[in-house]
Each structure stands twice: as structure tokens, then as C-alpha cells.
N, C-alpha and C positions, 0 to 999 in steps of 0.2 A: 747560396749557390745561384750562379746566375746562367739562367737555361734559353739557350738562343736556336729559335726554331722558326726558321727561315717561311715556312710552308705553315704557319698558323697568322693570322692576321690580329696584330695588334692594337689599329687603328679603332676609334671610335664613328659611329657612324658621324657624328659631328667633323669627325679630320675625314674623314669620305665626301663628304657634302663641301667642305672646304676644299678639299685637292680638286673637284669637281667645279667647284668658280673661279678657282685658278686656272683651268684647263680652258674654259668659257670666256672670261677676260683676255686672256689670248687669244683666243680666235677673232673675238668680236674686234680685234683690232684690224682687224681685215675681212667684214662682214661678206662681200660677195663671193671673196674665193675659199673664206669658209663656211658657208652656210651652212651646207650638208654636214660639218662636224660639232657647229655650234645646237644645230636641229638635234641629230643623235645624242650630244654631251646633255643637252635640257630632258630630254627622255630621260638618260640614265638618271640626273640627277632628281627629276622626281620621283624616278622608281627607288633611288637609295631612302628618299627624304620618306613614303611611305611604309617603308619594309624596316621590320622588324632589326633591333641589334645582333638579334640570337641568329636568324634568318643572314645578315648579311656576312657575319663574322662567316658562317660556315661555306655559304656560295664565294666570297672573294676568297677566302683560302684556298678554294678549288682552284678558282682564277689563278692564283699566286702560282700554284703546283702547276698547273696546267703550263701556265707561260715560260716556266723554267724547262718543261718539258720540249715543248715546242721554240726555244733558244736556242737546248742544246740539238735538236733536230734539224734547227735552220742552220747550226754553224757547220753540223756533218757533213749538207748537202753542200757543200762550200768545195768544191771540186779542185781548188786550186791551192786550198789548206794541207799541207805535207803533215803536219801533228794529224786531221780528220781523219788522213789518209789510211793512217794507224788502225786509227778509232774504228772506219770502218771493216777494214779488214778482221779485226777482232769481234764485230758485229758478225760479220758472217761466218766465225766460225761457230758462232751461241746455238 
């Protein structure tokens, strides 16, 4: 049986470290007007490169959940979304 759970993290710390030089080669194609996200990406990615497998699986998981959380939160505030509209109407009656 094949179990798909959006909110656990699959990835190896190695495809971590990798999506993480893909994200860096990007920017570095435009060194000045990204530096500040090329600076940040090189942090993260030595923080991924010394931390733990066990350690990362369970903090990016949270990432994962958190982002989805904060997706659907940014689509609600979408004021001009008639489905949101719904959405939030039924939020305030919880």
C-alpha cells in the first residue's frame, strides 16, 4: 500500500543540500541584486550540511506543515477571492 503524507518529509539530507545549490546557482546569476538571498541560502545550507538526518527530517516537516498552513491563510486574506469569501464566513462562525 502506498501511503502519501504530504506533511512528512521525504527528502534526504543530501536532496536538501542539493535543492539548496540549485537555489544558490540561481541567484549567483545575478550576484548584486541577490546577495542578501545568496548570503541567507549559504547559512542555511551549511546549517542543513551540519545537522543531523533525524534532526532535519523533523524541523523541515514542521516547515512543510507550517507553509501549507500559512498558504492557506494567505489565500483567505485574498479579499477579493468570492470561494475565500465562503471560507471565511464559516471561519467565523467556528
Amino acid at each position: 500500500m502506498i501511503e502519501l503524507n504530504p506533511d512528512k518529509l521525504n527528502l534526504t539530507k543530501a536532496d536538501l543540500v542539493k535543492f539548496l545549490d540549485t537555489c544558490l546557482d540561481e541567484w549567483k546569476k545575478n550576484k548584486r541584486a541577490n546577495f542578501k538571498f545568496i548570503v541567507a541560502g549559504s547559512i542555511m545550507r551549511a546549517q542543513v550540511s551540519i545537522t543531523s538526518e533525524e534532526v532535519l527530517k523533523e524541523i523541515w516537516g514542521k516547515i512543510i506543515q507550517w507553509f501549507y498552513d500559512l498558504n492557506y491563510n494567505n489565500a483567505k486574506a485574498d479579499k477579493t477571492d468570492k470561494f475565500f469569501e465562503t471560507i471565511r464566513k464559516l471561519d467565523k462562525n467556528d
